[in-house]
DSSP file (Angstrom, degrees, kcal/mol; ACC not computed):
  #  RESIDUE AA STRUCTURE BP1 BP2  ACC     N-H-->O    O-->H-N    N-H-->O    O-->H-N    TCO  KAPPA ALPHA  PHI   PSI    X-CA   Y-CA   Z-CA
    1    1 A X              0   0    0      0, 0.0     2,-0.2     0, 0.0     0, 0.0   0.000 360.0 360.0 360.0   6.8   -6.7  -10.6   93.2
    2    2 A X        -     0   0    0      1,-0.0     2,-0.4     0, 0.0     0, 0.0  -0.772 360.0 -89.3-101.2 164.0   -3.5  -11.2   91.0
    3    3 A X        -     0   0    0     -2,-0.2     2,-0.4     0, 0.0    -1,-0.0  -0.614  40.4-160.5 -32.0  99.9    0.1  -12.1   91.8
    4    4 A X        -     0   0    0     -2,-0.4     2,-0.3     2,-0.0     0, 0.0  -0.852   2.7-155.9 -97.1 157.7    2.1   -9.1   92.5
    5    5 A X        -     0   0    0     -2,-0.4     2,-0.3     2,-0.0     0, 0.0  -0.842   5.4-152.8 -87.9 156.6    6.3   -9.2   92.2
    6    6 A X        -     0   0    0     -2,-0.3     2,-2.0     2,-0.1    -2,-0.0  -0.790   5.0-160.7-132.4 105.3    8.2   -7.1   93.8
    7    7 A X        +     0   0    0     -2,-0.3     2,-0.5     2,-0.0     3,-0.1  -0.238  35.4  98.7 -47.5  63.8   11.3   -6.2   92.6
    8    8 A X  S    S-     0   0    0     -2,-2.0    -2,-0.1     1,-0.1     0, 0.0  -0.881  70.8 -93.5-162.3-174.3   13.9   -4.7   94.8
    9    9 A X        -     0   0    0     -2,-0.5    -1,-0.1     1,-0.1    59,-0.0   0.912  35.0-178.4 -42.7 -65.1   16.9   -4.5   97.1
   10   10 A X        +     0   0    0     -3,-0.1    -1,-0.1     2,-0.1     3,-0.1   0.987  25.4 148.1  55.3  75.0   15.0   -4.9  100.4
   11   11 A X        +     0   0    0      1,-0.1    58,-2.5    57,-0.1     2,-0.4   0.643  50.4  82.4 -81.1 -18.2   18.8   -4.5  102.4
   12   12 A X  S >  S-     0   0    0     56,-0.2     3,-2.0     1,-0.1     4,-0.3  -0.943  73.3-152.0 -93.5 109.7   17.1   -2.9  105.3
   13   13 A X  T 3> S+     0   0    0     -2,-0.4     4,-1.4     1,-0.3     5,-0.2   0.760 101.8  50.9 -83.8 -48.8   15.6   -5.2  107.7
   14   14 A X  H 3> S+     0   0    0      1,-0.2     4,-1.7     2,-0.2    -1,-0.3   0.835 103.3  59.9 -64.9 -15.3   13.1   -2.6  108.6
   15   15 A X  H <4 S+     0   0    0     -3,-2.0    -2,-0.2     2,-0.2    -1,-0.2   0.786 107.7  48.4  -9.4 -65.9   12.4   -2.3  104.9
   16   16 A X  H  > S+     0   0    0     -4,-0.3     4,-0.7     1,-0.2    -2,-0.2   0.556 109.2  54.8 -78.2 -19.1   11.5   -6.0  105.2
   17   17 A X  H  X S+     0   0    0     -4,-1.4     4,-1.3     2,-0.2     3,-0.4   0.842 109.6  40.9 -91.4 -58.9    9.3   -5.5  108.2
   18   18 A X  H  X S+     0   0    0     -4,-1.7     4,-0.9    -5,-0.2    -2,-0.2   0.551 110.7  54.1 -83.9 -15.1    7.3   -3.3  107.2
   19   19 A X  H  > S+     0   0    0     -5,-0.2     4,-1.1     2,-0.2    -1,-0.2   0.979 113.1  45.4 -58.0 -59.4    6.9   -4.7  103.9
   20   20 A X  H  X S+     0   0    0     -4,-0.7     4,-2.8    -3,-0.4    -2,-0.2   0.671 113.6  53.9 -81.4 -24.9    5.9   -8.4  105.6
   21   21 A X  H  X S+     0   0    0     -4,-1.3     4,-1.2     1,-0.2     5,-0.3   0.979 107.2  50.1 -97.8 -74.1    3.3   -6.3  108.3
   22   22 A X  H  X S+     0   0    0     -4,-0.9     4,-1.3     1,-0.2    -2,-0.2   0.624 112.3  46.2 -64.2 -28.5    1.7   -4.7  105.4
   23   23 A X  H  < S+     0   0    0     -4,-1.1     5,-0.3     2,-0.1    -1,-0.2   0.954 119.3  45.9 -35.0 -81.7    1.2   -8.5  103.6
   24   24 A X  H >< S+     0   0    0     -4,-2.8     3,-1.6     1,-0.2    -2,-0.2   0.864 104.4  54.2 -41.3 -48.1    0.1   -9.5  106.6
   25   25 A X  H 3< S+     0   0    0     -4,-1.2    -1,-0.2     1,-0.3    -3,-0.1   0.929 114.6  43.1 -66.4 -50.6   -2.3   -6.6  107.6
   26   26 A X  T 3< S-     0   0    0     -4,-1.3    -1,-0.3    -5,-0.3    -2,-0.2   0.168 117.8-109.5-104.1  46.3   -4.4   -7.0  104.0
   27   27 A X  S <  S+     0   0    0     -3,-1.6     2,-0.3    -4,-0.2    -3,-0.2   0.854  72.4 151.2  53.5  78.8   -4.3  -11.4  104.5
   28   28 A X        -     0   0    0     -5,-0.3     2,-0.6     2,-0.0    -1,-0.1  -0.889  44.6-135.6-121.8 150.8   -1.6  -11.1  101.2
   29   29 A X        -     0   0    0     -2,-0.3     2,-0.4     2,-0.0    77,-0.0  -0.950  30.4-167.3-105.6 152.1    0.9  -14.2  101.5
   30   30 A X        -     0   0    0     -2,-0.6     2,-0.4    76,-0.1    -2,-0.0  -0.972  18.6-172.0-125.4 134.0    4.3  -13.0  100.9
   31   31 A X        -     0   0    0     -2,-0.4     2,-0.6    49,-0.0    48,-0.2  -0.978  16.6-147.9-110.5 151.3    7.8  -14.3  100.2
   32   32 A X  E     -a   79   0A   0     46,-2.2    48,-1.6    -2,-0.4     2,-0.7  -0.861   9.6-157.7-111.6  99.3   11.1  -13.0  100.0
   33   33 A X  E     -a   80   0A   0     -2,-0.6     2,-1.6    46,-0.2    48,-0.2  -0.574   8.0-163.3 -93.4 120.2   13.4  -14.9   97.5
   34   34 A X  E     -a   81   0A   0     46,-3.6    48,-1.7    -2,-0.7     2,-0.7  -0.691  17.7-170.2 -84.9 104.7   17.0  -14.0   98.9
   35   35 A X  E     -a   82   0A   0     -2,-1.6     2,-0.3    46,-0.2    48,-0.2  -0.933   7.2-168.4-116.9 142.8   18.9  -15.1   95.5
   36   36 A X  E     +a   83   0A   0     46,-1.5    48,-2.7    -2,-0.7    49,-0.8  -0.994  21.5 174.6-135.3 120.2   22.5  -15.1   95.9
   37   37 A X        -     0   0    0     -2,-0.3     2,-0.1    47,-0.3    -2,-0.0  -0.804  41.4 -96.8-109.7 166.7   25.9  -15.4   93.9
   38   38 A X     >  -     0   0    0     -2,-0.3     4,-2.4     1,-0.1     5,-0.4  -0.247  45.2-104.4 -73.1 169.1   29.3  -15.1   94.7
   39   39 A X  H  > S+     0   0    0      1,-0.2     4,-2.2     2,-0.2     5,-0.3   0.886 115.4  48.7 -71.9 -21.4   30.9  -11.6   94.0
   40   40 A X  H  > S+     0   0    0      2,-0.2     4,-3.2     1,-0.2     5,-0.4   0.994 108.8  45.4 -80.0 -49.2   32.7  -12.7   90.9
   41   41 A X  H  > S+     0   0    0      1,-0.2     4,-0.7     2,-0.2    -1,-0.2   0.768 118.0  47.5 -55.4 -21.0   30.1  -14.4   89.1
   42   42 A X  H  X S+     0   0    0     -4,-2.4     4,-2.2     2,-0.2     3,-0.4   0.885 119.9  46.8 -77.9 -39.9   27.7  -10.8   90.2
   43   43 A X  H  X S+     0   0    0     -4,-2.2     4,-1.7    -5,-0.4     5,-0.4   0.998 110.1  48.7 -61.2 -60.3   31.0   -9.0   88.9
   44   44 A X  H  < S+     0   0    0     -4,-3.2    -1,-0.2    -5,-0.3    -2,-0.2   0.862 114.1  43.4 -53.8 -40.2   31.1  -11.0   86.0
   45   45 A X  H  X S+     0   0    0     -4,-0.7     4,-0.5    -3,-0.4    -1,-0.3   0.779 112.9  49.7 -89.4 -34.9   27.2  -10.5   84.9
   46   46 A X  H >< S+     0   0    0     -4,-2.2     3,-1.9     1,-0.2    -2,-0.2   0.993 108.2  54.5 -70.8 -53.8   26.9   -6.8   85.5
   47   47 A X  T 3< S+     0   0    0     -4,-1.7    -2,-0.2     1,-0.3    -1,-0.2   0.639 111.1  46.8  45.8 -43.5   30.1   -6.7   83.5
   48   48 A X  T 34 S+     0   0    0     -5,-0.4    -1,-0.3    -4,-0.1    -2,-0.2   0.787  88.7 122.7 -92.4  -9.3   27.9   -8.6   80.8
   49   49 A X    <<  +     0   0    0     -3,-1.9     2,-0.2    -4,-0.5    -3,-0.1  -0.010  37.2 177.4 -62.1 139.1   25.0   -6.3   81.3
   50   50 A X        -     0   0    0      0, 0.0     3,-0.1     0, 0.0    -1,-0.1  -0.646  57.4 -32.5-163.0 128.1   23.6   -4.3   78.1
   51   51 A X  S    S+     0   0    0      1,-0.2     2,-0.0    -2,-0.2    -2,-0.0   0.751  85.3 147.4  56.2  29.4   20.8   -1.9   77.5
   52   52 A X        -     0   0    0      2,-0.2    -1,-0.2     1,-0.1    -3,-0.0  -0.321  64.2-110.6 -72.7 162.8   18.7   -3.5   80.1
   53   53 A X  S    S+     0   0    0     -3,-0.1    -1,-0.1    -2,-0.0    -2,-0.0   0.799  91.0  94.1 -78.2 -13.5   16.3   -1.4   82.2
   54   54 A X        -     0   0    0      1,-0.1    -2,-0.2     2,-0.0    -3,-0.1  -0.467  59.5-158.2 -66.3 139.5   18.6   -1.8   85.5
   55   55 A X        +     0   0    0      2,-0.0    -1,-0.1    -2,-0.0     5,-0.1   0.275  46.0 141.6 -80.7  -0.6   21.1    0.7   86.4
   56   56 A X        +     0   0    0      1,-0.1     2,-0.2     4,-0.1    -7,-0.1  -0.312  22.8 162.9 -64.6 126.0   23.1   -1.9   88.6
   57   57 A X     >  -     0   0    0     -2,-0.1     4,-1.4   -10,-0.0     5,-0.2  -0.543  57.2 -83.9 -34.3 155.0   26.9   -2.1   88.8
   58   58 A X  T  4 S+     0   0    0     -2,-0.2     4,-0.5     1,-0.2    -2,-0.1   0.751 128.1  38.9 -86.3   6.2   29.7   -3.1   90.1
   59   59 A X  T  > S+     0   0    0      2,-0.2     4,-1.6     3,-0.1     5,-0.2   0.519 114.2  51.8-113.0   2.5   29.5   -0.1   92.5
   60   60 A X  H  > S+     0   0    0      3,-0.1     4,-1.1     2,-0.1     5,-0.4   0.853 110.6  51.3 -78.7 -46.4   25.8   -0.2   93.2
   61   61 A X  H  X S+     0   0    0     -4,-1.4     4,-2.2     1,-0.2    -2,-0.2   0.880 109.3  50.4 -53.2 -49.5   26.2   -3.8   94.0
   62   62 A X  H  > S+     0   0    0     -4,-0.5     4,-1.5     2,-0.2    -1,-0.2   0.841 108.7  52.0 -14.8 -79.7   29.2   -2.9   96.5
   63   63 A X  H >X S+     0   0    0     -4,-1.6     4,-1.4     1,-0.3     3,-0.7   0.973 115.2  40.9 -52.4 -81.2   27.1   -0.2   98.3
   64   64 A X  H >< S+     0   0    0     -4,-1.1     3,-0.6     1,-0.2     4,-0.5   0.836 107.4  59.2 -27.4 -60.3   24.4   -2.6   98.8
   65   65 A X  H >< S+     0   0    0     -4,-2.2     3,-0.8    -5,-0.4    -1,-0.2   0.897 113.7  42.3 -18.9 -63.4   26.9   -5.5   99.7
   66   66 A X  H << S+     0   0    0     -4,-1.5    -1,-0.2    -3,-0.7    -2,-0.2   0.601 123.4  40.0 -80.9 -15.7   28.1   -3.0  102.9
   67   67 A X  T << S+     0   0    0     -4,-1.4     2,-0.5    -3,-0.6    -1,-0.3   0.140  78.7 114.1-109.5  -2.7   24.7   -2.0  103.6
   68   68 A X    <   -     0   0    0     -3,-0.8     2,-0.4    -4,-0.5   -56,-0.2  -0.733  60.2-140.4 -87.3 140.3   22.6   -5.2  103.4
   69   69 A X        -     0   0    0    -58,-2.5   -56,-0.3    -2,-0.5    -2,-0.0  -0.943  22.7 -97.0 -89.5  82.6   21.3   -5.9  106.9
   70   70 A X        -     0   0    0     -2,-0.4     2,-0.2     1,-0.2   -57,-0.2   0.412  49.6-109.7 -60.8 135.7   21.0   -9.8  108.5
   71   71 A X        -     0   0    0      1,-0.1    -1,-0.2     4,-0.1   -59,-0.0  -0.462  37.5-117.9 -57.3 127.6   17.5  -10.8  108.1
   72   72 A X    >>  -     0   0    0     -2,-0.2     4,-2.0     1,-0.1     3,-1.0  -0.225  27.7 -94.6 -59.2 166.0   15.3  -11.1  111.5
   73   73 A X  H 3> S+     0   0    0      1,-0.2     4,-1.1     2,-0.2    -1,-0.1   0.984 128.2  40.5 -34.6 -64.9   13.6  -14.0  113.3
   74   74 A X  H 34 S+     0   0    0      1,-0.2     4,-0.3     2,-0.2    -1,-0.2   0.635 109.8  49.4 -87.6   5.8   10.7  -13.0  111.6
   75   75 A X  H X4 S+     0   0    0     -3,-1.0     3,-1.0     2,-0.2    -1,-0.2   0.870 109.0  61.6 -85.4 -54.6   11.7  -12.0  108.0
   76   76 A X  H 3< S+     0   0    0     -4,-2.0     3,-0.2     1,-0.3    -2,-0.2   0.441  92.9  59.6 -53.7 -18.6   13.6  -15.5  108.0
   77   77 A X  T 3< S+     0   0    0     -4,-1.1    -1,-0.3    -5,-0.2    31,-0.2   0.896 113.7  40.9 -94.4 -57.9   10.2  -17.4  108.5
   78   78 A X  S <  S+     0   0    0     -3,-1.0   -46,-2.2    -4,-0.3     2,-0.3   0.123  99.2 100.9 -80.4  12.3    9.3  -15.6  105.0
   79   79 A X  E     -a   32   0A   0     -3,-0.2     2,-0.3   -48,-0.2    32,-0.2  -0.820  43.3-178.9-107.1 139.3   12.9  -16.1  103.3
   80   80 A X  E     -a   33   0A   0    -48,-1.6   -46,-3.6    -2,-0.3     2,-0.1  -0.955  26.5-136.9-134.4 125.8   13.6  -18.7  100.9
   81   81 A X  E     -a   34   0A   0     -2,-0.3     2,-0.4   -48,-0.2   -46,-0.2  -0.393  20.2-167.1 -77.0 166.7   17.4  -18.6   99.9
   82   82 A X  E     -a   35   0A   0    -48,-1.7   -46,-1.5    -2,-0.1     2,-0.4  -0.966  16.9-137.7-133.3 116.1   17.9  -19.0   95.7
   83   83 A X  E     -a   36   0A   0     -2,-0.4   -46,-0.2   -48,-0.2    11,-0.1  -0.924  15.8-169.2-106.6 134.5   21.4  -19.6   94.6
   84   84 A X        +     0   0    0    -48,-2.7   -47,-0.3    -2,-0.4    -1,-0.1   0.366  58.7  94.8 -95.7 -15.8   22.2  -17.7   91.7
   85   85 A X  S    S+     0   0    0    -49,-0.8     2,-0.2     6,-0.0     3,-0.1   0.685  77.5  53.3 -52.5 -15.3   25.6  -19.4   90.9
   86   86 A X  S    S-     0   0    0      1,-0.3     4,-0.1    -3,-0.1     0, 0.0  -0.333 107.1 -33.7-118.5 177.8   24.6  -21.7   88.6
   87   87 A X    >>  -     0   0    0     -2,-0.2     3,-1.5     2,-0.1     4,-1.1   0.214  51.1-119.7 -37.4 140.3   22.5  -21.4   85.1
   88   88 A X  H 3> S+     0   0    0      1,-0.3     4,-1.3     2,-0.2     5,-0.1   0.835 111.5  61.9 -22.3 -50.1   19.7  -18.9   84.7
   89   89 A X  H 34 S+     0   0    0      2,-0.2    -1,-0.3     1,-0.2     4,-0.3   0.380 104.1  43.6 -96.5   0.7   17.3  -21.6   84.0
   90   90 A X  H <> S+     0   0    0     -3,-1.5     4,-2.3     2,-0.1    -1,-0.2   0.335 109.9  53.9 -95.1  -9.1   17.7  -23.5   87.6
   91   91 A X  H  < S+     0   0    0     -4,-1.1    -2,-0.2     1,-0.2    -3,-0.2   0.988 115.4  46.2 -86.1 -20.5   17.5  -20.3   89.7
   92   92 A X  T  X S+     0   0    0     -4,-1.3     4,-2.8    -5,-0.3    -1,-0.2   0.909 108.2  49.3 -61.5 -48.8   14.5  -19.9   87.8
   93   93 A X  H  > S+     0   0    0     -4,-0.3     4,-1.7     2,-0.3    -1,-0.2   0.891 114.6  45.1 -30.9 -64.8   13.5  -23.1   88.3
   94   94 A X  H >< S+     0   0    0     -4,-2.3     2,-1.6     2,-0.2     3,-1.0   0.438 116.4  51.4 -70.1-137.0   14.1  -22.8   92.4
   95   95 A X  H 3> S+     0   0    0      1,-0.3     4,-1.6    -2,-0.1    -2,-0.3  -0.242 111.7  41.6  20.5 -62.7   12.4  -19.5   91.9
   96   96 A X  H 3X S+     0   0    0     -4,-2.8     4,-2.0    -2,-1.6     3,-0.3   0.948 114.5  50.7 -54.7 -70.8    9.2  -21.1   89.9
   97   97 A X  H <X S+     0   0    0     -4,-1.7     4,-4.5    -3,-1.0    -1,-0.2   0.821 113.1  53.3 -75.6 -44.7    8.9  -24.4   92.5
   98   98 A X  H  > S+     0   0    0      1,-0.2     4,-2.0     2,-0.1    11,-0.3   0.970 116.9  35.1 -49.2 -51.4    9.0  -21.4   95.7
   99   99 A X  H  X S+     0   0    0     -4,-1.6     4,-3.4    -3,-0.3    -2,-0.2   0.786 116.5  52.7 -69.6 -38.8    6.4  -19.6   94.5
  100  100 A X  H  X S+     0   0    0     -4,-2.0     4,-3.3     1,-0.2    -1,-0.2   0.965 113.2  51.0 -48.7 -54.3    4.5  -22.7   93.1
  101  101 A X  H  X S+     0   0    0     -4,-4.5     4,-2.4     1,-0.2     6,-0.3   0.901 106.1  50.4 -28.2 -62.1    4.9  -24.0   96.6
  102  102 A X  H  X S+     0   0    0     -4,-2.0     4,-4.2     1,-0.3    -1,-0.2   0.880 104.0  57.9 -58.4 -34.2    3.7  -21.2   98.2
  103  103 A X  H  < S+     0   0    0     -4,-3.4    -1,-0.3     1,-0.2    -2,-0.2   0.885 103.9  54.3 -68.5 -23.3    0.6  -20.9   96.1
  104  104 A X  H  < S-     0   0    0     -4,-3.3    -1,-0.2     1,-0.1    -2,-0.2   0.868 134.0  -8.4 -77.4 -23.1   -0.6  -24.5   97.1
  105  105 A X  H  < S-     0   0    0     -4,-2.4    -3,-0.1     2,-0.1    -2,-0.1   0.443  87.3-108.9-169.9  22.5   -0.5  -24.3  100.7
  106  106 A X  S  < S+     0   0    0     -4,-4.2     2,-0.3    -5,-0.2    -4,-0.2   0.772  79.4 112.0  65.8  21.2    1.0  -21.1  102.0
  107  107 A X        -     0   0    0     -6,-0.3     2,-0.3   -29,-0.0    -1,-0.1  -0.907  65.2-121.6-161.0 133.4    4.2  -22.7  103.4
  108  108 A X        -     0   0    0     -2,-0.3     3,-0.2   -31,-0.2   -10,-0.1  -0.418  24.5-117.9 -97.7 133.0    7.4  -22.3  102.3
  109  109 A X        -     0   0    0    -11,-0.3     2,-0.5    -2,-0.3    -1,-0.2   0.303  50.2 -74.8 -35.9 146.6    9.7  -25.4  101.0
  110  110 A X              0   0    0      1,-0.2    -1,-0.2   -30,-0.1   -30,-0.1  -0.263 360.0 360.0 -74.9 130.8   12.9  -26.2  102.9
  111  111 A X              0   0    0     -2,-0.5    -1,-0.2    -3,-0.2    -2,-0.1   0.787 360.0 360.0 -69.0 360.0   15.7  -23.9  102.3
């Protein structure tokens, strides 16, 4: 009955699929907040990274980069993009206002 996050890559579309069918299956609503920077400003913040519980890098991020997988029709209907370029505190912000969204009425803002 609580709010779960789920932290992770999700680069593999079937990944994403199976993820969204299992939401679906126990009536969960689910989103997927795609947040995105450009490669220097990800360079630049793994670079800044210290003693965090993430292992991420600038060669995990790579491998992921070459490996992330174009969302489907029906993973896209559950995507809300985030741009990360800009302060901490608006992609949080965007982040907060998706989720808020979602909880009032189960349908997700325009990206």
């Amino acid at each position: 009955g609580k709010r779960v996050l789920v932290d992770a890559s999700f680069c593999d579309e079937k990944m994403r699929q199976t993820f969204l069918e299992a939401t679906t299956n126990l009536g969960v609503p689910a989103v997927f907040l795609l947040c995105q920077a450009d490669q220097e400003t990800a360079r630049a913040r793994l670079q800044e990274r210290r003693n965090d519980v993430s292992d991420a890098d600038w060669s995990i991020y790579q491998r992921i980069a070459e490996s992330w997988q174009k969302p489907s029709l029906l993973t896209e209907q559950r995507l809300c993009e985030i741009p990360t370029d800009s302060s901490r505190e608006e992609s949080l912000a965007r982040a907060i206002h998706v989720l808020r969204t979602l909880q009032r009425n189960d349908e997700l803002p325009v990206r």
